[in-house]
SEFI-666522 format. One record per residue: residue in one letter; residue number from 1; y, x, z of N, C-alpha, C in turn. Coordinates in steps of 0.02 Angstrom, whole numbers, plus 50000, padded with zeros to 5 digits. Atoms other than C-alpha are relative to their C-alpha. Example, Ala and Ser with C-alpha at 12.3 -4.5 7.8 and 13.67 -1.06 7.14 Angstrom:
<recs>
> A,1,49941,50045,50000,49775,50615,50390,50060,50045,50000
> S,2,49941,49958,49997,49947,50684,50357,50055,49961,50037
</recs>
This chain:
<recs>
> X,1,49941,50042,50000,50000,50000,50000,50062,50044,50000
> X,2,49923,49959,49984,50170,50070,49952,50041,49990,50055
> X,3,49970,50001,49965,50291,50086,50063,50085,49993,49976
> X,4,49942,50003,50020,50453,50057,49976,50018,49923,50009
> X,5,49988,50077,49986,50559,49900,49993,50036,49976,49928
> X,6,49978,50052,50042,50609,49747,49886,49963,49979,49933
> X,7,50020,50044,50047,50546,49656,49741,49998,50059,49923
> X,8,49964,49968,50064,50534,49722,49555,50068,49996,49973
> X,9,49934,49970,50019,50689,49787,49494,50029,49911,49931
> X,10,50009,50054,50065,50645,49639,49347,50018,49923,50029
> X,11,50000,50083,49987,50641,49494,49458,50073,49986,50038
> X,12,49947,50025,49963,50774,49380,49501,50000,49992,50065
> X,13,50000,50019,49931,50835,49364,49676,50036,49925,50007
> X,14,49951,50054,49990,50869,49206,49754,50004,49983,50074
> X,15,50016,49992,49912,50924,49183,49936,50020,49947,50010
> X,16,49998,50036,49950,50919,49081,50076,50027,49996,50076
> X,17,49946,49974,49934,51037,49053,50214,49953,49985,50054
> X,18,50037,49985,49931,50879,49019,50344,49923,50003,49950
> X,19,50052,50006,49999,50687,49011,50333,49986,49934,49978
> X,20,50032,50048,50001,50601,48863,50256,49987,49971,50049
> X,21,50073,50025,49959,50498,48725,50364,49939,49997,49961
> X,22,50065,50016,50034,50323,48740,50319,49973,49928,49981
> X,23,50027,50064,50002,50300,48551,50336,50015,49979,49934
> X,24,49956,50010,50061,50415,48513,50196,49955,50021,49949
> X,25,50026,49951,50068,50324,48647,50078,49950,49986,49983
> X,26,50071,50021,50026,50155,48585,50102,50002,49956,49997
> X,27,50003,50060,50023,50202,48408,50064,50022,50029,49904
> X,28,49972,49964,50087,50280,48503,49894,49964,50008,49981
> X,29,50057,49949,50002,50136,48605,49877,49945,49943,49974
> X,30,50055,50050,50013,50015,48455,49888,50005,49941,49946
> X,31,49984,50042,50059,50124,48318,49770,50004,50048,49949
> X,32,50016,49954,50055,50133,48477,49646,49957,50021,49973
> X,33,50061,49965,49989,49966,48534,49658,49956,49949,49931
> X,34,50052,50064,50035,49884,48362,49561,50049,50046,49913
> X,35,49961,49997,50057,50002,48437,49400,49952,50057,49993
> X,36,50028,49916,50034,49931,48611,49389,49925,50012,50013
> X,37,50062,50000,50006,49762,48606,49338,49958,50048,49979
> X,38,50033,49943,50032,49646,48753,49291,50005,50011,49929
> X,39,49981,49991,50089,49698,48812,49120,49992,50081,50008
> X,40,50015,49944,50013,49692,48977,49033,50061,50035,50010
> X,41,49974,49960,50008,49834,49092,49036,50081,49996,50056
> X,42,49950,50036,49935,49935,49109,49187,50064,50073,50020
> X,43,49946,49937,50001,50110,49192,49196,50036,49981,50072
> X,44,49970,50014,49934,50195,49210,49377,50066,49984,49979
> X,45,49941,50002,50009,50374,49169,49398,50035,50080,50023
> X,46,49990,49911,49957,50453,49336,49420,50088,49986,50057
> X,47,49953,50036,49953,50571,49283,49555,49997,49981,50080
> X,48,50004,49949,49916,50601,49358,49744,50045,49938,50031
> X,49,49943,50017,49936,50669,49242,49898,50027,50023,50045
> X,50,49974,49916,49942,50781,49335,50011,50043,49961,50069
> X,51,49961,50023,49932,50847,49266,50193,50029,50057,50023
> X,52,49972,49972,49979,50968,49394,50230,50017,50036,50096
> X,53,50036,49986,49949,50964,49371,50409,49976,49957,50042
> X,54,50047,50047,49954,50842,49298,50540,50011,50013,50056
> X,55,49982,50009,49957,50911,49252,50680,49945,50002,50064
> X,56,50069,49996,49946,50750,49310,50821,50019,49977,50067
> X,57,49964,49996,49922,50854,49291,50975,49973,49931,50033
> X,58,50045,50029,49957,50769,49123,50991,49956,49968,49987
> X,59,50083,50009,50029,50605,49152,50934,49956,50029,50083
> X,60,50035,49979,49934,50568,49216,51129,49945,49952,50019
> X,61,50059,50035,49993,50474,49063,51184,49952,49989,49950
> X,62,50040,50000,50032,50405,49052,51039,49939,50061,49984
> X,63,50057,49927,49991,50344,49239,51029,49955,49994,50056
> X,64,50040,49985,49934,50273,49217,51218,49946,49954,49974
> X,65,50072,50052,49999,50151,49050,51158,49957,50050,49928
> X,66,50034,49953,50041,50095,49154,51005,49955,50034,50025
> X,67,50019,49964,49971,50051,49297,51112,49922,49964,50065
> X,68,50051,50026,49981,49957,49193,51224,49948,49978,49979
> X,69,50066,50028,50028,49864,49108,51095,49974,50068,49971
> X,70,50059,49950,50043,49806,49269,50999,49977,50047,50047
> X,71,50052,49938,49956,49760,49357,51157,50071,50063,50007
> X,72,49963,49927,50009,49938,49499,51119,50028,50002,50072
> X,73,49941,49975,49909,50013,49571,51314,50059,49977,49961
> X,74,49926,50011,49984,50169,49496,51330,50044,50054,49980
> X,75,49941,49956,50004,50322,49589,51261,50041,49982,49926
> X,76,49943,50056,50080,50479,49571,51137,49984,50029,49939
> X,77,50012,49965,50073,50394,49686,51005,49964,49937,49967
> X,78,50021,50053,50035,50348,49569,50848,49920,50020,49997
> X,79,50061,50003,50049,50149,49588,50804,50011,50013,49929
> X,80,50001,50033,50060,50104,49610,50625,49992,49955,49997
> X,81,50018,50068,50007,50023,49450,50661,50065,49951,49991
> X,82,49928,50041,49987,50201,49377,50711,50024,50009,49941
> X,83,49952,49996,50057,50282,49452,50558,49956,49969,49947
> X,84,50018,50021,50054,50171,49392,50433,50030,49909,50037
> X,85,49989,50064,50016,50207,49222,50517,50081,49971,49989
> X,86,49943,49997,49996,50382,49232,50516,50011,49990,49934
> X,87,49987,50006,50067,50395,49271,50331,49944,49938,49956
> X,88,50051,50032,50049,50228,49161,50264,50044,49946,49975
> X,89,49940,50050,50052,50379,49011,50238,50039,50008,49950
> X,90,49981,49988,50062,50449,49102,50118,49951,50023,49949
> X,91,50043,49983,50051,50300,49163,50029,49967,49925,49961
> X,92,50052,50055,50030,50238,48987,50028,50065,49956,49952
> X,93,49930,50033,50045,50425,48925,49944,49974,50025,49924
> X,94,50010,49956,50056,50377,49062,49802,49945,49937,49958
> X,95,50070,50027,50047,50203,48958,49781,50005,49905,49990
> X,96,49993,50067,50014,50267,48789,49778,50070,50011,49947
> X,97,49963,49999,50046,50393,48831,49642,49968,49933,49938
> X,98,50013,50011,50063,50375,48714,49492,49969,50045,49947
> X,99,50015,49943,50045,50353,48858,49393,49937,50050,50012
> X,100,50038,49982,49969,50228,48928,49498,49932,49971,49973
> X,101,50051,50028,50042,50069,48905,49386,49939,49987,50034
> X,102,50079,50015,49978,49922,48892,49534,50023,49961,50047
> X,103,49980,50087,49968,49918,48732,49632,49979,50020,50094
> X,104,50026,49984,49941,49933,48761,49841,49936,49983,50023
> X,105,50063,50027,49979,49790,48651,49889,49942,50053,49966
> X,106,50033,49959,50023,49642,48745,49865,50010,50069,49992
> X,107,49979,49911,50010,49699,48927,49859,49965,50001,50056
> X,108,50069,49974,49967,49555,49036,49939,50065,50054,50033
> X,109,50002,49935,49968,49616,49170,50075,49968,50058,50012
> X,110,50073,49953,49996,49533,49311,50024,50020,50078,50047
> X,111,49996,49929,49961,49616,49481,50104,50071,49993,50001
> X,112,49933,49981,49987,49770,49522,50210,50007,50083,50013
> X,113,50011,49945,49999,49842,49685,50211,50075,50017,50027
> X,114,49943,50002,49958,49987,49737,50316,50023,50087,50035
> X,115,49983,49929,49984,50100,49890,50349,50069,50003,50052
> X,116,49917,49995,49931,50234,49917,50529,49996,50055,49981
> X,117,49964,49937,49998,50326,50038,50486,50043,50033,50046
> X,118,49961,49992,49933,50439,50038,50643,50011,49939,50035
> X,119,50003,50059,49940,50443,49905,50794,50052,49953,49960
> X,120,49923,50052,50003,50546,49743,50750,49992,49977,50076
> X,121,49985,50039,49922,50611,49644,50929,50041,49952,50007
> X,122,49968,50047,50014,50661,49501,50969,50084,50007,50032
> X,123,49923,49991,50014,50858,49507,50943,49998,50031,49932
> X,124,49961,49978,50062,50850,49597,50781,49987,49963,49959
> X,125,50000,50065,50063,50908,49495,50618,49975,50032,49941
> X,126,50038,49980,50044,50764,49543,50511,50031,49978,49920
> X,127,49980,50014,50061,50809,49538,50324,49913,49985,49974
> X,128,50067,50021,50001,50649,49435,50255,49995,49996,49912
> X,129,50026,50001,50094,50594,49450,50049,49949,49963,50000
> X,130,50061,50018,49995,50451,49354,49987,49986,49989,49924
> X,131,50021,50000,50072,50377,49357,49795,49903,49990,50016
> X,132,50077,50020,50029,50204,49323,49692,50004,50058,49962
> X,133,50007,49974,50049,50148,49457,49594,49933,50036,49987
> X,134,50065,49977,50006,49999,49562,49513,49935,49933,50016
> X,135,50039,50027,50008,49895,49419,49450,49936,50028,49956
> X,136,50042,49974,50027,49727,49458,49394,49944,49994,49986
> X,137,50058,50039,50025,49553,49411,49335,49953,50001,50061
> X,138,50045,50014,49932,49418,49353,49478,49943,49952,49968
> X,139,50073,50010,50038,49237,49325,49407,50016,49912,50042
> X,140,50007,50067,49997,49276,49137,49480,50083,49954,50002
> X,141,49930,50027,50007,49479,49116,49443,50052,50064,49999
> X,142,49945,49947,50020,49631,49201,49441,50030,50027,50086
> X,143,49980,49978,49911,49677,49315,49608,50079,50009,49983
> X,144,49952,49988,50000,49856,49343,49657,50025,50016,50058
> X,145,50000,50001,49955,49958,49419,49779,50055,49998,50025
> X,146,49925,50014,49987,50109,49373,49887,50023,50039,50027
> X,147,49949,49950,49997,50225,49503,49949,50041,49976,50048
> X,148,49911,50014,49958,50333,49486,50103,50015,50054,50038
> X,149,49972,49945,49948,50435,49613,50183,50049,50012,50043
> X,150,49967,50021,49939,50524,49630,50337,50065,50067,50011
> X,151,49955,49942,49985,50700,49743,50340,50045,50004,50090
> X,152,49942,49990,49949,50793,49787,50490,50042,50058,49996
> X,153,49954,49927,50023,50958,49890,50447,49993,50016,49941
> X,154,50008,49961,50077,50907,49899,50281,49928,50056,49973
> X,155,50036,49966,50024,50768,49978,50318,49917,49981,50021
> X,156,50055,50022,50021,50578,49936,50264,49954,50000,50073
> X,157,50039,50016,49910,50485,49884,50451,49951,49958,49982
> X,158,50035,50044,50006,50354,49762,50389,49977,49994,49918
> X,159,50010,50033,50067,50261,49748,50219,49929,49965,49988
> X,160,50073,50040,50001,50119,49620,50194,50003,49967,49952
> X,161,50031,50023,50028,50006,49581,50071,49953,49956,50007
> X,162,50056,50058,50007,49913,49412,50043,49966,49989,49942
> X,163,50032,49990,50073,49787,49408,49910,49967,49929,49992
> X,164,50024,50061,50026,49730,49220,49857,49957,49993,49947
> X,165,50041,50017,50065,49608,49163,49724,49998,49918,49991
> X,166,50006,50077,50030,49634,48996,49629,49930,49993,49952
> X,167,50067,50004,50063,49473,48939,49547,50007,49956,49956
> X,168,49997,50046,50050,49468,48890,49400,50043,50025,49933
> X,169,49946,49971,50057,49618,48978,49299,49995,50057,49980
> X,170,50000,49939,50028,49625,49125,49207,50033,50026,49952
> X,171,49934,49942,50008,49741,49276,49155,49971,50005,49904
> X,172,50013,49996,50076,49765,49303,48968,50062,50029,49979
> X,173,49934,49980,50015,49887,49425,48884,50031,50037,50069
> X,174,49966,49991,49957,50034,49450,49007,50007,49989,50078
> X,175,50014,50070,49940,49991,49380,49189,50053,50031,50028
> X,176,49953,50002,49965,50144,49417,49252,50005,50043,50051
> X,177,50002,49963,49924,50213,49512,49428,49993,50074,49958
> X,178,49991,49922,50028,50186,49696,49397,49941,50030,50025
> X,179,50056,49944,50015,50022,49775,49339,49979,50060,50037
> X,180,50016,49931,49981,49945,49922,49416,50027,50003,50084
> X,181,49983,50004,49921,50013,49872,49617,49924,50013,50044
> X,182,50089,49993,49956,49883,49862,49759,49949,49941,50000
> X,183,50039,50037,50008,49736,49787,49725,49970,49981,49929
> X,184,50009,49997,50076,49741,49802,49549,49948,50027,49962
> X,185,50081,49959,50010,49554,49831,49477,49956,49999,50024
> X,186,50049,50000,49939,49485,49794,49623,49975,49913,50003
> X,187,50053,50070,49999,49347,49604,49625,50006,49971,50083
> X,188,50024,50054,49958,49370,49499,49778,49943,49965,50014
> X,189,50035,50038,49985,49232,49424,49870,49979,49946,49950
> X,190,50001,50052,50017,49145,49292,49794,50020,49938,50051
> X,191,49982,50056,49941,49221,49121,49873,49930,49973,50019
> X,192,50054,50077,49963,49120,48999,49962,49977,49976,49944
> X,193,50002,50050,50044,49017,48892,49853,50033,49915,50031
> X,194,49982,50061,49943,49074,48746,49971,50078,49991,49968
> X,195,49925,50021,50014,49262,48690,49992,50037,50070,50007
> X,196,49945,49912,49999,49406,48821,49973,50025,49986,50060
> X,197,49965,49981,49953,49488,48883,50106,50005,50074,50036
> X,198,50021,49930,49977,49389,49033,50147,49955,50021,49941
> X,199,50027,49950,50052,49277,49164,50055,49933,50026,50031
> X,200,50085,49971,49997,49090,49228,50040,50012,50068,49990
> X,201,50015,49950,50020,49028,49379,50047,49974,50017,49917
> X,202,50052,49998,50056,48964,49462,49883,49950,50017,49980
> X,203,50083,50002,49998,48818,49424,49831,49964,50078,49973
> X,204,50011,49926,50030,48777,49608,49757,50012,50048,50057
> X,205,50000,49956,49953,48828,49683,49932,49920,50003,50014
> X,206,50058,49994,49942,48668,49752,50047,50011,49962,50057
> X,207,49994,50050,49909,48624,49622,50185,50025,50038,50044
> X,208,49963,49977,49962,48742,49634,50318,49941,49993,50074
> X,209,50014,50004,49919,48688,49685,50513,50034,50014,50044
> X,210,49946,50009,49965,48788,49638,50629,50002,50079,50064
> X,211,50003,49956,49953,48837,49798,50750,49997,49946,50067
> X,212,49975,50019,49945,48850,49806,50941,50063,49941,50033
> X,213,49928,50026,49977,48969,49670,50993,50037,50012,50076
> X,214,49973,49994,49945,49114,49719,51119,50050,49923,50014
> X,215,50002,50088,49986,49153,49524,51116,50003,49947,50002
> X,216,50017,50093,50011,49136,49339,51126,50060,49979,50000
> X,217,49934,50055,49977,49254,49232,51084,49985,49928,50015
> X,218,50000,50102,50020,49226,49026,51122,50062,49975,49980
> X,219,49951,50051,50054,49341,48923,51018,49965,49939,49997
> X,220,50008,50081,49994,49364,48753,51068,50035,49972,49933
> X,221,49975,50044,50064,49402,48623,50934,50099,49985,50002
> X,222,49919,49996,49998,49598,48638,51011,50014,50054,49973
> X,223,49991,49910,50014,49606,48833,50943,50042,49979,49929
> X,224,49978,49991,50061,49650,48752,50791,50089,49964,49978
> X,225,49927,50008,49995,49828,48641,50836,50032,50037,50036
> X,226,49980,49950,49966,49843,48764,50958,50044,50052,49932
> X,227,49973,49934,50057,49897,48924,50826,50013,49952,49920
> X,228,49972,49997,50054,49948,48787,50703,50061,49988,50035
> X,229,49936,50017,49954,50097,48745,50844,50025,50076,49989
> X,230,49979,49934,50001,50137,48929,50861,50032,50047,49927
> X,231,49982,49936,50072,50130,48985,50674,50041,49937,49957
> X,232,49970,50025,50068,50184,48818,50578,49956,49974,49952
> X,233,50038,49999,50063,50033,48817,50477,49940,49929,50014
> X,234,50038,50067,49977,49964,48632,50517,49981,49964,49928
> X,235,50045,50020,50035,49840,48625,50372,49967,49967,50015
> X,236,50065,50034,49958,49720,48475,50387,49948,50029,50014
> X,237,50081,49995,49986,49569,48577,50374,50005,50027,50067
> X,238,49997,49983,49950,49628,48666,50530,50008,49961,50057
> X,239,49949,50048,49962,49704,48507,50647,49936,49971,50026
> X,240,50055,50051,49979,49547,48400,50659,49929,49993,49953
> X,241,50078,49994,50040,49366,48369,50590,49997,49956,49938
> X,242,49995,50036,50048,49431,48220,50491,50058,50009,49948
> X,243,49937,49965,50028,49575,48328,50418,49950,50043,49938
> X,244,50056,49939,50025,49421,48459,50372,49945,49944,49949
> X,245,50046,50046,50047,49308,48320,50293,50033,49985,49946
> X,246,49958,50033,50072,49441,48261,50155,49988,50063,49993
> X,247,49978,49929,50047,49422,48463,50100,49940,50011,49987
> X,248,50079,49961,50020,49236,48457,50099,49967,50050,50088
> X,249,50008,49992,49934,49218,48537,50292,49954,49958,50031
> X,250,50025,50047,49942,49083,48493,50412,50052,49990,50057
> X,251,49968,49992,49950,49222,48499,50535,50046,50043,49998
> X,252,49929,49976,50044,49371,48582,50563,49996,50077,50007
> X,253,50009,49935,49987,49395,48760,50543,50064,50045,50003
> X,254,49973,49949,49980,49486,48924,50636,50041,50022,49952
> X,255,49973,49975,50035,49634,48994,50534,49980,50052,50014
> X,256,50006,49956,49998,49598,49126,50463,50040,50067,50020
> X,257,49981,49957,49997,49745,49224,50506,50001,49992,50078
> X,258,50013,50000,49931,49711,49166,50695,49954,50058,50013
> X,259,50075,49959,49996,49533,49263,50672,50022,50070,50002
> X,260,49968,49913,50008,49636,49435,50624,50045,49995,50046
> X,261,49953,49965,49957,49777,49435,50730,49956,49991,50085
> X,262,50054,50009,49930,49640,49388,50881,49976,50066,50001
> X,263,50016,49914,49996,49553,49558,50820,50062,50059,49987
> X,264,49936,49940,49979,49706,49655,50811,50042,49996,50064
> X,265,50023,49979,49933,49733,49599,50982,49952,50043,50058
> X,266,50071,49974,49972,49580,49647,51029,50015,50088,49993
> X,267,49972,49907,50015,49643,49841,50976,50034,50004,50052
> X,268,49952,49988,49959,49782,49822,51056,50076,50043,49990
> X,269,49941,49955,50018,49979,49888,51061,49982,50081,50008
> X,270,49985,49916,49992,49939,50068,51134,49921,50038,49961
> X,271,50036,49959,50056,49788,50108,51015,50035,50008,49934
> X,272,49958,50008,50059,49879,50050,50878,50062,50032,49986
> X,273,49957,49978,50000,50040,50118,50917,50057,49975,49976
> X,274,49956,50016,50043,50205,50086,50844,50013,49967,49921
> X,275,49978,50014,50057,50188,50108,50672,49920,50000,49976
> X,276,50073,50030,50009,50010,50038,50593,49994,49980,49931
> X,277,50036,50047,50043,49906,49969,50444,49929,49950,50030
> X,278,50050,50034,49964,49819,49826,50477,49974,49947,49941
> X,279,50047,50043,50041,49674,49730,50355,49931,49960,49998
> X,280,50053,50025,49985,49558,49606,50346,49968,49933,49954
> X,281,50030,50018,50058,49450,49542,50229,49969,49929,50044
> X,282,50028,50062,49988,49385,49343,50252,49961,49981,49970
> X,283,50072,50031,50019,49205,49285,50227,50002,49928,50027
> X,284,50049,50083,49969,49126,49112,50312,50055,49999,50029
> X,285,49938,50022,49964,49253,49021,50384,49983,49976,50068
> X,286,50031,50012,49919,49244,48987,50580,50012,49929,50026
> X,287,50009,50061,49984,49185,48812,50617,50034,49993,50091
> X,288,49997,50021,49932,49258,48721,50778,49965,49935,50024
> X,289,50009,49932,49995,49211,48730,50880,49943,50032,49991
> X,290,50055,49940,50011,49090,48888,50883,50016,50075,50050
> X,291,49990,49936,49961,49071,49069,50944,49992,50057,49955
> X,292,49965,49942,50037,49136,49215,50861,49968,50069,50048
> X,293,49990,49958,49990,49070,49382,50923,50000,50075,49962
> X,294,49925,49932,50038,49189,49557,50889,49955,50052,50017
> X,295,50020,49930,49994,49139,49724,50856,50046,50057,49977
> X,296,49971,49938,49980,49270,49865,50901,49966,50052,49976
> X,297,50036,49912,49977,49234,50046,50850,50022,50025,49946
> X,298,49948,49934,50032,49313,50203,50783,49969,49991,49919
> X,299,50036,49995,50057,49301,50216,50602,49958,50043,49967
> X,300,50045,49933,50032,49226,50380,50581,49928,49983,50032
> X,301,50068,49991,49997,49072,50312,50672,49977,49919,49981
> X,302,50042,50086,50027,49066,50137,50582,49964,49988,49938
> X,303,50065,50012,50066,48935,50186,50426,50045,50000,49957
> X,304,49967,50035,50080,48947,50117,50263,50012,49957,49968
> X,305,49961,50068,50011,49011,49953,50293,50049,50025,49991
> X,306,49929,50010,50007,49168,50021,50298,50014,50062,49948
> X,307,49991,49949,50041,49151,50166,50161,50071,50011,49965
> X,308,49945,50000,50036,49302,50095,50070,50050,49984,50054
> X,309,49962,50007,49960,49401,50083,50222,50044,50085,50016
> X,310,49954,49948,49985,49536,50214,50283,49971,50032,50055
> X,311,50025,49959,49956,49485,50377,50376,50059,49988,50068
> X,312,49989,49994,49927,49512,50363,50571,50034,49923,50008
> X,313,49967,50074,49963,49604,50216,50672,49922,49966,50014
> X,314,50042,50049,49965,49477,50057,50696,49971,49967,49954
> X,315,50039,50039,50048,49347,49946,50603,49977,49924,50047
> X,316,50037,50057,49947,49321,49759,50679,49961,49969,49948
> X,317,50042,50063,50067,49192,49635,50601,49988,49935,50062
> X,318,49995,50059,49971,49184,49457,50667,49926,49968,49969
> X,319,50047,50054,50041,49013,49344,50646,50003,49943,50039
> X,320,50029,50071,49974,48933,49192,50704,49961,50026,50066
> X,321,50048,49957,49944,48863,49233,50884,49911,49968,50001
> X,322,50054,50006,49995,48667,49240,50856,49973,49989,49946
> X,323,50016,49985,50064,48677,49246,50677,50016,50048,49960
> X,324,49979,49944,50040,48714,49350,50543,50053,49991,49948
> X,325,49951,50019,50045,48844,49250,50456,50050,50036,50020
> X,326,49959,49950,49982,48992,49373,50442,50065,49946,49995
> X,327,49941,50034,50003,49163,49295,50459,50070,50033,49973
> X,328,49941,49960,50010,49283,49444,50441,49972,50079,50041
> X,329,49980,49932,49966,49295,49609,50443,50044,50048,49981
> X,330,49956,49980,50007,49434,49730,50451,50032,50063,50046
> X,331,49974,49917,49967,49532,49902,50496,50082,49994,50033
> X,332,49946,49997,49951,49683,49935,50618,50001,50106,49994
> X,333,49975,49933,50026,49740,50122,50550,50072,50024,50034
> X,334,49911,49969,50002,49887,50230,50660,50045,50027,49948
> X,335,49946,49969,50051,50023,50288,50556,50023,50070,50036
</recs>
């Protein structure tokens, strides 16, 4: 993941004097969604949202229930977890564009990928970007990935990557965003055959075995209005079982970005340090409720599950406790 800030030089900027509401966007998102139907040749809009500044000073209570729900010690430093949720309202403005050729509903969460470059806190007025770009072919649709980055002072403190897969559409010619970024070349998971929301392992990996777990999580069937109160993100499949059934769900299921910022709790501020990469790839999605247990451990002694993972920092993997269904797994890298 680079480390430089702002948008292509190519794309228009267009700003915003605050942050979206998510509620708003996914009513957009969902009356837009019935229009844009799987077709062949899909060009992004090349076109950056920019909130100048974000007023944190009183995001305090809100940072403390966060923190509680994902398990983070108390304090005014943001999480990556926090910053990706901070900015995801503007990434999700980008994907409810008109112009915006893949339809919200249904978009698969397949890998987040996330870079602190220096502490944000609450009082500073983060400068927030958010774009689509580097669309690209996915043996079951078209992947793409959203872009938000977090300035303070002008200078680059937060950059996260969300990588999605729409099924069904596919790249032809020009797909838009800018070629050759991160992730570019690289096959995503196969999704679920089931409902979208989450992502399968692929089938061409070596059966997975689950390591040592350092631990359990229970997740009650509240885990899921719980961290959508905190983040905003009050998807039906997450809210309730009869929210999760209109999507195809036996029931309702764990956000997935609950599941990562829970294991990057689980690290912790003083392994992690200041300045961090943090990623995590999403398989089986986590039914509520259920039991989740975590497996911690250095990367130099975590095999060759994690071959394509970054030397040193941390490797977590998340399954099903007493099975072998994998849920997530993912790296926490010092800088």
């Amino acid at each position: 993941m680079t480390a430089r800030a702002g948008a292509p030089s190519s794309f228009t900027v267009t700003e915003f004097a605050e942050v979206p509401s998510l509620g708003g966007l996914y009513a957009k998102g969902a009356a837009g969604s019935v229009a844009k139907r799987p077709r062949a040749g899909v060009l992004l809009p090349q076109v950056a949202y920019r909130v100048p500044g974000v007023d944190t000073s009183g995001s305090a209570a809100r940072l403390a229930e966060y923190q509680e729900v994902v398990g983070e010690p108390a304090s005014g430093v943001l999480s990556a977890g926090f910053l990706h949720v901070l900015a995801f309202p503007l990434a999700t403005a980008v994907m409810v564009r008109q112009d915006f050729p893949l339809g919200l509903l249904g978009m698969v969460h397949l890998r987040q990928a996330a870079r602190v470059l220096r502490p944000v806190r609450i009082g500073d007025r983060p400068e927030i970007l958010a774009w689509a770009e580097n669309a690209r072919a996915h043996r079951r649709g078209v992947q793409v990935d959203l872009v938000a980055e977090v300035l303070v002072d002008g200078v680059l403190a937060y950059r996260g990557v969300s990588t999605y897969l729409a099924k069904g559409f596919s790249v032809s010619g020009d797909a838009g965003g800018v070629p050759g970024r991160e992730g570019a070349g690289q096959e995503a998971p196969d999704p679920d055959t089931g409902a979208a929301g989450q992502s399968a392992p692929d089938a061409g990996r070596a059966p997975w075995s689950p390591p040592l777990p350092t631990a359990r999580w229970r997740l009650g069937k509240g885990i899921g209005p719980e961290y959508g109160a905190v983040s905003g993100d009050r998807n039906p499949i997450h809210m309730s079982a009869l929210g999760a059934k209109a999507f195809g769900f036996p029931r309702a299921i764990a956000h997935g970005m609950y599941t990562a910022a829970r294991a990057l709790a689980e690290v912790g501020p003083a392994r992690r340090g200041d300045a961090y990469e943090w990623t995590t790839e999403f398989f089986k999605p986590v039914l509520l409720p259920g039991s989740v247990d975590l497996a911690i451990r250095y990367a130099a002694d975590s095999g060759a599950d994690v071959a394509a993972g970054p030397a040193g920092g941390f490797v977590y993997d998340g399954w099903r406790t007493g099975r072998t269904t994998r849920h997530f797994t993912g790296t926490v890298t010092p800088l």
